[in-house]
C-alpha positions as a Markdown table, in Angstrom:
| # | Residue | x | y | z |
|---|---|---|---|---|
| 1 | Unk | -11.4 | 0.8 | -55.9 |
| 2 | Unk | -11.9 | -2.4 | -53.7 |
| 3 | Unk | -14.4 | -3.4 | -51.5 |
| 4 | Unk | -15.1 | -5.9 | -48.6 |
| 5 | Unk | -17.4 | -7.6 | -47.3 |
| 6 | Unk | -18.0 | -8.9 | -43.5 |
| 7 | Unk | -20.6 | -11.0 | -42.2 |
| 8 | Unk | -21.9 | -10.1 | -38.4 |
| 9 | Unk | -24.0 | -12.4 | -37.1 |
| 10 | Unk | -26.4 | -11.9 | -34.2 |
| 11 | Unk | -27.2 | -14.2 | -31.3 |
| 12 | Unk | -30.5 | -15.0 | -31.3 |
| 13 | Unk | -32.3 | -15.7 | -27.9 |
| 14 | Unk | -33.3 | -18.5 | -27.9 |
| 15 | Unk | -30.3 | -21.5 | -28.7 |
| 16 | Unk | -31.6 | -24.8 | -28.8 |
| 17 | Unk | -28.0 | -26.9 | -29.1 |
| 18 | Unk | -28.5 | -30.8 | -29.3 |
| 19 | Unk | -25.4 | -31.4 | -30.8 |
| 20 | Unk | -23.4 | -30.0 | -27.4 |
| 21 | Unk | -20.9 | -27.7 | -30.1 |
| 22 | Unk | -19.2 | -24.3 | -28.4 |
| 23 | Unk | -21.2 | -21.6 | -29.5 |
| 24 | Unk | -19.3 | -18.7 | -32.2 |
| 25 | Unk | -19.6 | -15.2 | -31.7 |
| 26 | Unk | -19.1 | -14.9 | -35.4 |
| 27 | Unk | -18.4 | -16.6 | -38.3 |
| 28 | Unk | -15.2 | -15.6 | -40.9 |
| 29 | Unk | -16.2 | -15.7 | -44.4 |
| 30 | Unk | -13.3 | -15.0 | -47.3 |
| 31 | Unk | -12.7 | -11.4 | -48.4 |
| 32 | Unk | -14.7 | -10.4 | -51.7 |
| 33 | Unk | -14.0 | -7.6 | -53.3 |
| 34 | Unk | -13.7 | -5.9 | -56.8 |
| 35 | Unk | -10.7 | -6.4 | -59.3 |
| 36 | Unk | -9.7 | -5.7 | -62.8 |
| 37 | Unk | -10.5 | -8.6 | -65.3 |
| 38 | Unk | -7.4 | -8.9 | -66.4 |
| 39 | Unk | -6.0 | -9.6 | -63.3 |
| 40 | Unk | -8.9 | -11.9 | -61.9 |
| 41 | Unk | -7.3 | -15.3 | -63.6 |
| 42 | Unk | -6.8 | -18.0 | -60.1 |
| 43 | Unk | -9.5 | -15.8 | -57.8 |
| 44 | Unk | -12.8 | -17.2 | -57.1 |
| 45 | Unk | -15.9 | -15.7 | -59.2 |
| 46 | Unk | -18.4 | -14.5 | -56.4 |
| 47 | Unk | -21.3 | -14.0 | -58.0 |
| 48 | Unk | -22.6 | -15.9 | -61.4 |
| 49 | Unk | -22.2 | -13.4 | -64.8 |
| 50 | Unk | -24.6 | -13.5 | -67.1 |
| 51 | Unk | -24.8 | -12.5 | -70.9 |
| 52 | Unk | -26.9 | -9.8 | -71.8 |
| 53 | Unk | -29.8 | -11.9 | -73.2 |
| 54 | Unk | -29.9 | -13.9 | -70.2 |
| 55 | Unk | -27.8 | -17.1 | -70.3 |
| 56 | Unk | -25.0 | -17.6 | -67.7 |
| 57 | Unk | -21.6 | -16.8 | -68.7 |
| 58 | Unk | -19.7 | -18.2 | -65.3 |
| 59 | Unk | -21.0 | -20.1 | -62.2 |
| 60 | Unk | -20.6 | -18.5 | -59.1 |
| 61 | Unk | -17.9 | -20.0 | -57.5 |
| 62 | Unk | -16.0 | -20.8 | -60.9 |
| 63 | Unk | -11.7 | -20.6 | -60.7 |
| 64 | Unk | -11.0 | -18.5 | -63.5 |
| 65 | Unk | -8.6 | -19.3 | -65.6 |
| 66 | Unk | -6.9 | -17.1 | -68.6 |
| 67 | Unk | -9.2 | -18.6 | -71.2 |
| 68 | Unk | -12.1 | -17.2 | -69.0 |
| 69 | Unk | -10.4 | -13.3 | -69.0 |
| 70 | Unk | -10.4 | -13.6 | -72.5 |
| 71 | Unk | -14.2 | -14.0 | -72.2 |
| 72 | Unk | -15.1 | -11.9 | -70.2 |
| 73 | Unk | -12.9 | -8.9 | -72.1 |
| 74 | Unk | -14.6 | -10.1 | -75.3 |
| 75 | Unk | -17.6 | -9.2 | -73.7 |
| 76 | Unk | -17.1 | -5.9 | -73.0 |
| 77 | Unk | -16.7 | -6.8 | -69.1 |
| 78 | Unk | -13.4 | -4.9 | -66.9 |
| 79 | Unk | -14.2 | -5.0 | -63.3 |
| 80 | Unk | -15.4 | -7.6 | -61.5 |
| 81 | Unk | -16.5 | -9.5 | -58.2 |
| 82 | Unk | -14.0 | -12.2 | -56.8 |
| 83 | Unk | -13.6 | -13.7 | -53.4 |
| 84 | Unk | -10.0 | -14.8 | -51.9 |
| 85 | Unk | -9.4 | -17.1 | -50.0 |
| 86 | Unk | -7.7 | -16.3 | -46.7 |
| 87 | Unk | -5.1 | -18.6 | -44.9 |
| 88 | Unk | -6.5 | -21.6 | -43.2 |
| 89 | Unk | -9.2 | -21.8 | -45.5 |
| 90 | Unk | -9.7 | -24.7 | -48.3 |
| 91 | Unk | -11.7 | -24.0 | -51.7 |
| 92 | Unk | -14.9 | -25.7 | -51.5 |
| 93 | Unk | -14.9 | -28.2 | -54.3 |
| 94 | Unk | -11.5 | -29.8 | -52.3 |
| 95 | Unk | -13.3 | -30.1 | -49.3 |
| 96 | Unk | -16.5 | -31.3 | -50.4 |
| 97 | Unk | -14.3 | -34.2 | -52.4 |
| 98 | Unk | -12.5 | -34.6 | -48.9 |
| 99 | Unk | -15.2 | -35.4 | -47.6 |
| 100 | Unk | -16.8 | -37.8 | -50.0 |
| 101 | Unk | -13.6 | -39.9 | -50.1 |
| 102 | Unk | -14.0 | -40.9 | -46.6 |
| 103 | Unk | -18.1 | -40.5 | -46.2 |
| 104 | Unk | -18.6 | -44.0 | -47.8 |
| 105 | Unk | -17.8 | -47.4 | -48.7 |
| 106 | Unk | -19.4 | -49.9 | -51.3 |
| 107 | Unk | -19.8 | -49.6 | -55.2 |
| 108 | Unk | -20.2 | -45.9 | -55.4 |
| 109 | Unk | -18.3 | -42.8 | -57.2 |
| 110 | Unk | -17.9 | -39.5 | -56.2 |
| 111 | Unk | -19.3 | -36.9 | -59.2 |
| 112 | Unk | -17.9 | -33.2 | -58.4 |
| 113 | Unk | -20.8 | -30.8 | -59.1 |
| 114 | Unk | -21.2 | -26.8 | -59.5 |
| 115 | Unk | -21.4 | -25.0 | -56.0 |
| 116 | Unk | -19.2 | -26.3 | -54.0 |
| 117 | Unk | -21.4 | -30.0 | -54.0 |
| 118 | Unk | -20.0 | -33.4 | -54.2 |
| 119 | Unk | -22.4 | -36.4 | -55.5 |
| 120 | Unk | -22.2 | -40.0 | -54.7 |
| 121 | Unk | -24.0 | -42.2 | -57.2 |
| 122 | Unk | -24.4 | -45.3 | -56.9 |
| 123 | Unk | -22.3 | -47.9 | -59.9 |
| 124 | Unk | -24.6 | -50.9 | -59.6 |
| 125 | Unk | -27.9 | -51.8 | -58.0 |
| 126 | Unk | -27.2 | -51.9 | -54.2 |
| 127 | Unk | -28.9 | -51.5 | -50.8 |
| 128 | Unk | -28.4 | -47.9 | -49.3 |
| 129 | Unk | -27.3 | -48.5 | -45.0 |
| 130 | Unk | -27.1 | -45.2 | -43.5 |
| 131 | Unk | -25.3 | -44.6 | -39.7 |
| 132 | Unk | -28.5 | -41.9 | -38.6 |
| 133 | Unk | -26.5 | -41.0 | -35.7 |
| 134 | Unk | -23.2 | -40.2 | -37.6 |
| 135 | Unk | -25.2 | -38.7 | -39.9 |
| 136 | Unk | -26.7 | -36.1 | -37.6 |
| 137 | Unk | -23.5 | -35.5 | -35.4 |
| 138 | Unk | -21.9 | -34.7 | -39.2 |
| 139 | Unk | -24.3 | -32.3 | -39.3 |
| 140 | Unk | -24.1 | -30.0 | -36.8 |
| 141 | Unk | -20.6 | -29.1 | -37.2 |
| 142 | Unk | -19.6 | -26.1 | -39.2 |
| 143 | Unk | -19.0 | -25.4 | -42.6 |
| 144 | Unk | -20.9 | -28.8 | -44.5 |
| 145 | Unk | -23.8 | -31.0 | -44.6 |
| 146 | Unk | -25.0 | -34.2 | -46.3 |
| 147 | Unk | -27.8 | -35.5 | -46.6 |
| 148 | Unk | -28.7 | -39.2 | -47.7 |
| 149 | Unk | -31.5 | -41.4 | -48.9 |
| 150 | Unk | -33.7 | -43.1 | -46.4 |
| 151 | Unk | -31.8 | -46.0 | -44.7 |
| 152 | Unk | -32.4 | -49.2 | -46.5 |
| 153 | Unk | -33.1 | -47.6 | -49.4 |
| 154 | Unk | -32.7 | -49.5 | -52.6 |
| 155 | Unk | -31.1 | -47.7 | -55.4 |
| 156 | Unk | -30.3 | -48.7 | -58.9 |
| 157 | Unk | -27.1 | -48.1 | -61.0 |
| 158 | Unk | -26.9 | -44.4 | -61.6 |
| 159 | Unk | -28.7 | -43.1 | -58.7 |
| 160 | Unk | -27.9 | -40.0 | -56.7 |
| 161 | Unk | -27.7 | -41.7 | -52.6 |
| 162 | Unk | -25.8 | -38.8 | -51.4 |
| 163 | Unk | -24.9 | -35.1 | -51.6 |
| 164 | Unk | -22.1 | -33.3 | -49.5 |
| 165 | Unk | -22.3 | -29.5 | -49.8 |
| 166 | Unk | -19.9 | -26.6 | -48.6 |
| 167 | Unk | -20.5 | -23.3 | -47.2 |
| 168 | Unk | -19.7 | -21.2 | -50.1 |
| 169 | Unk | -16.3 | -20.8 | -51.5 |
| 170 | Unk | -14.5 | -22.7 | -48.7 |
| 171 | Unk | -14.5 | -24.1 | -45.3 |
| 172 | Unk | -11.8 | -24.0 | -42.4 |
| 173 | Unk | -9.0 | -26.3 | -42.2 |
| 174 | Unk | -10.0 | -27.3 | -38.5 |
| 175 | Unk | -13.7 | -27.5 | -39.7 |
| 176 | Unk | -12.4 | -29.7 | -42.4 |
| 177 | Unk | -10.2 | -31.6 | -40.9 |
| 178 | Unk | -12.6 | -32.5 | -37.7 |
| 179 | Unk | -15.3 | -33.5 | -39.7 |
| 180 | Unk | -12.6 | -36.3 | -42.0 |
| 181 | Unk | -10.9 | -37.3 | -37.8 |
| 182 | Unk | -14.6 | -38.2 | -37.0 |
| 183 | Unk | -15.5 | -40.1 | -40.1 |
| 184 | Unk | -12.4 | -42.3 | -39.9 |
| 185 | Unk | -13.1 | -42.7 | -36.1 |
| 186 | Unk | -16.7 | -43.4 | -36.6 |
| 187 | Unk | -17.2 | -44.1 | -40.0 |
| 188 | Unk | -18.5 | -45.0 | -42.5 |
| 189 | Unk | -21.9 | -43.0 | -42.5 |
| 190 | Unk | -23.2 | -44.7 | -45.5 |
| 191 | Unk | -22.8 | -48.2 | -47.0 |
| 192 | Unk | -23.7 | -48.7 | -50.8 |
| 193 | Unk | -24.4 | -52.9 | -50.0 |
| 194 | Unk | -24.6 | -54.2 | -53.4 |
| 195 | Unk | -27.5 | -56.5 | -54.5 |
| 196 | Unk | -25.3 | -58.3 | -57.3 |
| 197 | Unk | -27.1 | -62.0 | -57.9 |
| 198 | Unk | -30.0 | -61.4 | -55.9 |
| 199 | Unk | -32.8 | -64.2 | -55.8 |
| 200 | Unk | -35.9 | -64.4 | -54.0 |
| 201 | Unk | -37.7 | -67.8 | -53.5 |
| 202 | Unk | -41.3 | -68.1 | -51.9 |
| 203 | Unk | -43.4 | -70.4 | -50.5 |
| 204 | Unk | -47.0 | -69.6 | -50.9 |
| 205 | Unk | -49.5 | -71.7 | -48.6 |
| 206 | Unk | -53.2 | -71.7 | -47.4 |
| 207 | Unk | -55.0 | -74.3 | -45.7 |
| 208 | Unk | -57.0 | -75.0 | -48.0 |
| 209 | Unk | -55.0 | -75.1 | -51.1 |
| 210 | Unk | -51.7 | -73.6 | -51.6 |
| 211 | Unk | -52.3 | -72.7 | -55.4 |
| 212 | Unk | -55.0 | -70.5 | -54.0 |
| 213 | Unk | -52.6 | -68.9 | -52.0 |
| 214 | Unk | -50.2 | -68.9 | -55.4 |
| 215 | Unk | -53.3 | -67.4 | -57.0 |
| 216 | Unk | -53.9 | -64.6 | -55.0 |
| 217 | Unk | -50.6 | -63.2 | -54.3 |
| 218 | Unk | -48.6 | -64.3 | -57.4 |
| 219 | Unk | -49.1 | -61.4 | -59.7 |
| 220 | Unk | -48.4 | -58.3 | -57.0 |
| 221 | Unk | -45.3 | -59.9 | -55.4 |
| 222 | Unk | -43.5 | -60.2 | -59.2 |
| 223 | Unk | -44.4 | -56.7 | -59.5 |
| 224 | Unk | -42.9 | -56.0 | -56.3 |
| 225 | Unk | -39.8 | -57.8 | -56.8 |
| 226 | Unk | -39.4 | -56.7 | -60.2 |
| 227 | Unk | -39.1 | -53.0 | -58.6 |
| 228 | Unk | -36.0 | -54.4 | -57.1 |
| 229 | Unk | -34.7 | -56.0 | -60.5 |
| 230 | Unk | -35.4 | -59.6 | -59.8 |
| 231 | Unk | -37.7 | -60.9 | -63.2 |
| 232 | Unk | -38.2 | -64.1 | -61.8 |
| 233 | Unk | -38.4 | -66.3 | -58.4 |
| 234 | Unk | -38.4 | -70.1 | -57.5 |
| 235 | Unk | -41.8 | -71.3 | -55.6 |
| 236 | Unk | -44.0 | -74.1 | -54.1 |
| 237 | Unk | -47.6 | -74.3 | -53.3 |
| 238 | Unk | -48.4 | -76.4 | -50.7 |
| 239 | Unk | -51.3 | -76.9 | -47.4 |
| 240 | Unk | -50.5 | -75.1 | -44.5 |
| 241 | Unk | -48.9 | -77.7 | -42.0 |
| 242 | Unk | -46.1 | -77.7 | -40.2 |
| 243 | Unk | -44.9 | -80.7 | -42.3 |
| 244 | Unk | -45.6 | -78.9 | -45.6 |
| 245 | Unk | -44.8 | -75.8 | -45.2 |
| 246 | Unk | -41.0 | -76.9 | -43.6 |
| 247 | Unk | -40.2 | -79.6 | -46.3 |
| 248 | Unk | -41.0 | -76.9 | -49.0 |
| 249 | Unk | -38.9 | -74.5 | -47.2 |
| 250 | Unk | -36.0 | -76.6 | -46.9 |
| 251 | Unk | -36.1 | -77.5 | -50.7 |
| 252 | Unk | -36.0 | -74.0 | -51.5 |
| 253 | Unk | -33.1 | -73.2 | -49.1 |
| 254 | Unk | -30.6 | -76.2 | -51.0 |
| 255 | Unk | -30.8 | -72.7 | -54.5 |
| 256 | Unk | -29.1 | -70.3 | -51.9 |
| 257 | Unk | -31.7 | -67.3 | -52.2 |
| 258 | Unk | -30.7 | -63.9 | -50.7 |
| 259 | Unk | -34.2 | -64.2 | -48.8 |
| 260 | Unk | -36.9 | -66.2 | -48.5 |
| 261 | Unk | -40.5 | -65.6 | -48.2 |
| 262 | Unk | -43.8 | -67.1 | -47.0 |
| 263 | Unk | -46.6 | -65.9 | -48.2 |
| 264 | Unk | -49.6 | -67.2 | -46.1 |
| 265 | Unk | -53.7 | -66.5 | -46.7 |
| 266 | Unk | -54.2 | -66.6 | -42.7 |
| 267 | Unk | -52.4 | -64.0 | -40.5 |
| 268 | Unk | -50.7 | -65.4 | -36.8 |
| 269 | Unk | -50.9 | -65.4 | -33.4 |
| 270 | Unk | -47.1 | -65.4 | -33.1 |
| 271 | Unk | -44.6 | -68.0 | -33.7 |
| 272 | Unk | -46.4 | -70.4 | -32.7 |
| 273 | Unk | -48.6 | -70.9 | -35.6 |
| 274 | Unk | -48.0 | -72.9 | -38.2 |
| 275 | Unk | -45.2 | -71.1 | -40.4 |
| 276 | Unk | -43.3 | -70.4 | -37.2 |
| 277 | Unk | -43.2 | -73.9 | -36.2 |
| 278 | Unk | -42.2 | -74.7 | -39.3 |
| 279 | Unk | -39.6 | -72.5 | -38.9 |
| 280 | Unk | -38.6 | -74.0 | -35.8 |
| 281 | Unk | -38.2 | -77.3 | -37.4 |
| 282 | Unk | -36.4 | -76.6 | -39.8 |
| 283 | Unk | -33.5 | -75.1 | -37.7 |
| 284 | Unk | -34.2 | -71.5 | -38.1 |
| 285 | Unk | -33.6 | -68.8 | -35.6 |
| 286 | Unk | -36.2 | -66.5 | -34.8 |
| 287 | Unk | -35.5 | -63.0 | -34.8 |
| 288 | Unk | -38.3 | -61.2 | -34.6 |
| 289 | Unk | -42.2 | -61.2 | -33.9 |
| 290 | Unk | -44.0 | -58.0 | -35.1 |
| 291 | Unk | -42.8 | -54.6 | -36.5 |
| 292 | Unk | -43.7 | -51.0 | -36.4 |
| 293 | Unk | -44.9 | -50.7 | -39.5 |
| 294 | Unk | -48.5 | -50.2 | -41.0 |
| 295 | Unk | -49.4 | -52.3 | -42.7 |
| 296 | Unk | -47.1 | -55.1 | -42.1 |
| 297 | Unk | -47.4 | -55.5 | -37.8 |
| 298 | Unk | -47.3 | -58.9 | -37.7 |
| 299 | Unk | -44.0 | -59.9 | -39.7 |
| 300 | Unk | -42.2 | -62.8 | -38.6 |
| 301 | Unk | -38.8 | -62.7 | -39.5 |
| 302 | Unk | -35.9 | -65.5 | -38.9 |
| 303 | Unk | -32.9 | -66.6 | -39.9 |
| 304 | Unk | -31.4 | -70.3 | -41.6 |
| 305 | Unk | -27.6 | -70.0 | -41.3 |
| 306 | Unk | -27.4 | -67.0 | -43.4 |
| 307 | Unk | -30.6 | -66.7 | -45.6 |
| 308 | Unk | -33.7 | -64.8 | -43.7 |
| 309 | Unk | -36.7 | -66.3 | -44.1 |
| 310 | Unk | -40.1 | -63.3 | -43.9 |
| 311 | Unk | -43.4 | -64.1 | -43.6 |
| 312 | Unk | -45.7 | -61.1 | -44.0 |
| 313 | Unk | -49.4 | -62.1 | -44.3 |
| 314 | Unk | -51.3 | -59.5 | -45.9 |
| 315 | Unk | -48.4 | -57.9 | -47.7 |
| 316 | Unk | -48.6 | -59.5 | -50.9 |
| 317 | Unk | -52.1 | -58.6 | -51.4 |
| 318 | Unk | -51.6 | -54.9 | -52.6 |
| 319 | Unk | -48.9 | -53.0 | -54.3 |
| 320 | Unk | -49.2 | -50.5 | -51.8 |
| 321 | Unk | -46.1 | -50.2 | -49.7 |
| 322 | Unk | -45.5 | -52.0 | -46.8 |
| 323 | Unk | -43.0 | -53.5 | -44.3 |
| 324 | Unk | -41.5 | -55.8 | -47.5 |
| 325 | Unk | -41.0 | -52.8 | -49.7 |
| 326 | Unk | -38.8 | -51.5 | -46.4 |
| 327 | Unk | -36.9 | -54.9 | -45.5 |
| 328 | Unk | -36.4 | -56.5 | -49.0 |
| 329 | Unk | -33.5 | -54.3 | -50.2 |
| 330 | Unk | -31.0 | -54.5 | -47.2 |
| 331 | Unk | -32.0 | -58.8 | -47.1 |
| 332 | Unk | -31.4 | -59.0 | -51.0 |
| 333 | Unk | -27.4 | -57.3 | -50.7 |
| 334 | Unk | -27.5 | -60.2 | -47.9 |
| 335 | Unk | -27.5 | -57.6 | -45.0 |
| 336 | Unk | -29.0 | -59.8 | -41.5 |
| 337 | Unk | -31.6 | -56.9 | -40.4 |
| 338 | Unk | -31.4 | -56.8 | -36.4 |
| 339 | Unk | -34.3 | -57.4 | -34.2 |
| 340 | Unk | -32.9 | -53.5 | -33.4 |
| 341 | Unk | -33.1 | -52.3 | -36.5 |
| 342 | Unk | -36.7 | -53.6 | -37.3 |
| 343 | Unk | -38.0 | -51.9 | -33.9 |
| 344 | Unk | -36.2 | -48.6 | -35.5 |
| 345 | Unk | -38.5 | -48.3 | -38.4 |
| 346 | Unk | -41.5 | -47.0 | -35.9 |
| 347 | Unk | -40.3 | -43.7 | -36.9 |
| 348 | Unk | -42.1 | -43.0 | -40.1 |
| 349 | Unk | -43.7 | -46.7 | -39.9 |
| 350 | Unk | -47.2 | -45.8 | -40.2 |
| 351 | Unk | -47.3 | -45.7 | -44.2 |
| 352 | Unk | -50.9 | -45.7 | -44.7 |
C-alpha cells in the first residue's frame, strides 16, 4: 500500500514581511510515500534507518543506489519510506552546489555535506567581506538560506565561512533559479580576500620616551598580531613630535606593509594632535576620526597611497578585543576600509 503526505500551512495573523515577497497560500513539498526495497534504488530516503543497536544505516535524504538495496535486504528490511521528486523540482544537494558556485569569490572551495548543505571553507588565511544587504534579501526567498561569519572576519586555512542549506529533498526550479539571477545581478555576497604576505609595521611613541611606549604595548600587540598569523613586525621608538613621529613613519612605509600602526601613550583630541599632523605631513589622507566601537572611539584612521596607517590609543594595552581586532583583517588582505564601513560597525560595537 502507498501513502502520501501533504503539508497545509496556515496563515497566521499577524505577517510581518520586510523583504516585500508575494505571500503563498501553501507550500508544495515532494510526494513521500512507502515502496518495496527492492524497487527503492534512484528514490530519495525520507527518513534516516537505523540498525537495531542504534547506529545509522542511511542519512535521510541519501539516493539509493543498488549496493544500498542489498543492505537494507541483508537486514531483514522490505518496505520503506522514500520521497519523489515531482517535476520542476531539483534534488537538494544540486541546488545547494548551485548556489555555492555563484555565492562567492576568493580562495575558497565548496565541500558538499549530508542534508541537503553545501560548505565553503576557506583554502588559505583570508579576510571574510560579506554584502549584509544581499545576504538578507538571499534570505527571505523560498526554499534556502546561508548564513556567513561576521563581516571582516578573519579566517584561517580550513575554516568553515559559509553554509548554504536546502529545504529538504529539493527546491523549485524558479526558487532556484531566482535566487542564482540575483546573485549574478548583485553578487558576490561574500568575498574570501586573502591575507597572503601580510606585514604589519608600528611606530610606538610617547612624549617622553618612545621605548616606554615600546615597553608598554610591545608584548600584547605580538599576541594580537600573531592571532592573525604575523610572528613578527618592523618598529621604531621615537618622542612624540610631529617631526619624529612622520620621519619614522615614512621609513617604515619604503617595506610596503599591508597596514601600519601607531601606537601612542596619550589619546587625541582629533587630527590635530600630534600623530595626525604627522600624518598630514607625510602626505596621508585622512579617512576617518572616531568609530563606534567600545573600546576603540577615538581611532584615527588614514591612508598613504595604498597602505592605511591606524592609530588606536589604548588598544594595545589589553588583549581584550577592540576596534583593531575588528579592522586588522580586512587592512592586512589590503582591503581600504571606507569611512562607511567604519560608521557601520555601531551595530554590535559596544564589545565591553
Amino acid at each position: 500500500m502507498y501513502y502520501s503526505v501533504r503539508l497545509f500551512i496556515t496563515p497566521t495573523l499577524f505577517n510581518r514581511n520586510p523583504c516585500n515577497l508575494p505571500a503563498k497560500n501553501g507550500m508544495k513539498i515532494m510526494r513521500a510515500l512507502t515502496v518495496e526495497v527492492q524497487e527503492s534504488a534512484g528514490r530519495i530516503l525520507s527518513a534516516a534507518v537505523f540498525r537495531p543497536g542504534g547506529k545509522k544505516l542511511l542519512a535521510k535524504g541519501h539516493i539509493l543506489r543498488e549496493e544500498d538495496v542489498r543492505i537494507l535486504q541483508s537486514e531483514g528490511m522490505d518496505r520503506i519510506w522514500v520521497a519523489e521528486l515531482e517535476e520542476g523540482e531539483i534534488p537538494e544537494d544540486e541546488a545547494v552546489c548551485a548556489v555555492a558556485a555563484e555565492i562567492a569569490c576568493g580562495c575558497y572551495e565548496i565541500q558538499l555535506a549530508p542534508g541537503g548543505r553545501a560548505n565553503l571553507v576557506t583554502t588559505q588565511n583570508c579576510c571574510v567581506l560579506v554584502d549584509e544587504d544581499l545576504l538578507r534579501q538571499m534570505n527571505c526567498t523560498s526554499g534556502m538560506v546561508t548564513a556567513t561569519v561576521m563581516n571582516f572576519s578573519f579566517a584561517m586555512a580550513g575554516q568553515r565561512i559559509a553554509t548554504v542549506k536546502s529545504a529538504p529533498f529539493a527546491v523549485a526550479k524558479p526558487d532556484l533559479e531566482g535566487l542564482i539571477q540575483m546573485l549574478r545581478a548583485r553578487g558576490p555576497l561574500l568575498q574570501a580576500r586573502p591575507a597572503k604576505d601580510a606585514s604589519v609595521a608600528v611606530v610606538y611613541c610617547d612624549p617622553t620616551s618612545g621605548d616606554r611606549a615600546r615597553t608598554l604595548f610591545e608584548p600584547v600587540l605580538r599576541q594580537k598580531l600573531e592571532r592573525f598569523g604575523i610572528r613578527s613586525h618592523a618598529s621604531l621608538a621615537v618622542l612624540e613630535n610631529d617631526e619624529h613621529v612622520s620621519r619614522a613613519m615614512q621609513q617604515l612605509l619604503r617595506s610596503k606593509p599591508s597596514v601600519l600602526l601607531v601606537a601612542s601613550t596619550t589619546a587625541p583630541a582629533g587630527p590635530g594632535d600630534t600623530v595626525g599632523r604627522a600624518m598630514g605631513k607625510i602626505g596621508c589622507e585622512i579617512e576617518r576620526f572616531l568609530a563606534p566601537v567600545e573600546p576603540g572611539n577615538l581611532l584615527l584612521i588614514g591612508y598613504k597611497d595604498d597602505i592605511p596607517i591606524l592609530a588606536v590609543p589604548g588598544c594595545y594595552r589589553s588583549l581584550k578585543l577592540n576596534v583593531v581586532d575588528l579592522l586588522l583583517p580586512p587592512l592586512l588582505a589590503r582591503y581600504r576600509v571606507s569611512t562607511w564601513e567604519v560608521a557601520c560597525l555601531g551595530h554590535g560595537g559596544l564589545l565591553s
